[in-house]
C-alpha positions in Angstrom: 211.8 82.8 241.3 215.4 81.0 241.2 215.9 77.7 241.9 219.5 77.6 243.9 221.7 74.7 244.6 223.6 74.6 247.9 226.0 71.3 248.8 228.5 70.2 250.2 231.2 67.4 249.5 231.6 64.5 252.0 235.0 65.5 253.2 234.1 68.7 254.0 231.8 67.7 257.1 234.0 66.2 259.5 231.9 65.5 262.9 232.6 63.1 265.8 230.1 60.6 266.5 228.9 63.1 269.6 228.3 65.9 267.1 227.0 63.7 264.4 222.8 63.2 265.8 222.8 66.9 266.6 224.4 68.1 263.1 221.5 65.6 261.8 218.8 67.2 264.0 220.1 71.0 263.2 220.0 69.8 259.5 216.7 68.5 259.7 215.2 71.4 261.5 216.6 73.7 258.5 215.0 71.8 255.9 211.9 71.6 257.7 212.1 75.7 258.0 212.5 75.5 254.1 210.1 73.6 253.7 207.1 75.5 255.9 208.3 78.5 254.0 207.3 77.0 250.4 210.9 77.3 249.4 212.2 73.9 249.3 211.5 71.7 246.2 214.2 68.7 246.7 217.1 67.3 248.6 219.2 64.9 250.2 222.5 63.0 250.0 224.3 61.2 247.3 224.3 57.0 247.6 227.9 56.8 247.5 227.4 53.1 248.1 226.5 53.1 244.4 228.8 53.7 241.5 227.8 56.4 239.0 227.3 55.1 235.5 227.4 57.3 232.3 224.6 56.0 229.7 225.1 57.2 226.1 222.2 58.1 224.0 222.5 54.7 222.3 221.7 53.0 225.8 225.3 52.6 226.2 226.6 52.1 230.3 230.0 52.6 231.6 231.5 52.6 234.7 233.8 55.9 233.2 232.2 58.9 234.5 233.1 62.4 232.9 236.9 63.6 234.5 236.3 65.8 238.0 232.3 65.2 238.1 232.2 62.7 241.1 229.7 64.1 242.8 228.9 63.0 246.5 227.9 64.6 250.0 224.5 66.4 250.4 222.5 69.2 248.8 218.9 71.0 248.8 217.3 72.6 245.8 215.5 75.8 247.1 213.7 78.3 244.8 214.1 81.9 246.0 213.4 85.2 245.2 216.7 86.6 245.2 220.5 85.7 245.3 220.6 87.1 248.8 218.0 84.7 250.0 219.6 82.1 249.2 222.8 83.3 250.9 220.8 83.3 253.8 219.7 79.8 253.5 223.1 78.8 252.7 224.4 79.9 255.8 221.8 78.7 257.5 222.4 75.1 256.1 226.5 75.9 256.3 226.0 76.4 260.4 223.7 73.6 260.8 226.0 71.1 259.2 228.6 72.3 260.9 230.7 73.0 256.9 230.8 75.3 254.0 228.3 74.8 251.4 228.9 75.7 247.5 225.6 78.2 246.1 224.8 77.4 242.4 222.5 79.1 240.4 220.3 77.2 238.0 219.8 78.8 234.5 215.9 79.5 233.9 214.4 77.0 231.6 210.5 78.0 231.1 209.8 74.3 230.2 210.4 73.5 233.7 
């Protein structure tokens, strides 16, 4: 099986404060589908209260993260069997939140 990325960036989900608990319900509800199907290994939303820091292999920190890799907004990590399932979970996440939602494939690492 596949382990699939599908997120969204904050902007994208643009609710007003009557949608907002019912887009958090719907959510809720679809990861909790994932979930008692066995497909769901991780999610959740990015602390965008908290700076990202790139760390060196020396130990190094800075506050100067790799150019275009602010990452923020949501995301769940579903293994699948196939592409087209995760489509189908995509969508599902995609009309519960109410926005899009960007499907990644992770590369197959047997050490994993």
């Amino acid at each position: 099986m596949t382990k699939y990325l599908i997120s969204f960036p904050s902007a994208a989900m643009v609710l007003t404060d009557e949608e907002f608990p019912i887009v958090v319900a719907e959510s809720h509800a679809v990861i909790e589908e994932a979930k008692a199907a066995g497909v769901y290994v991780f999610g959740g939303g990015i602390n965008e209260q908290v700076d990202p820091v790139l760390v060196s292999g020396d130990g190094g920190m800075s506050t100067e993260i790799y150019p275009d890799s602010r990452i923020n907004g949501g995301f769940a990590v579903l293994e699948l069997p196939t592409r087209e399932d995760a489509i189908l979970w995509a969508r599902k996440i995609a009309a519960a939140c109410r926005c899009a939602q960007e499907l990644r494939e992770f590369m197959y690492d047997p050490a994993s």
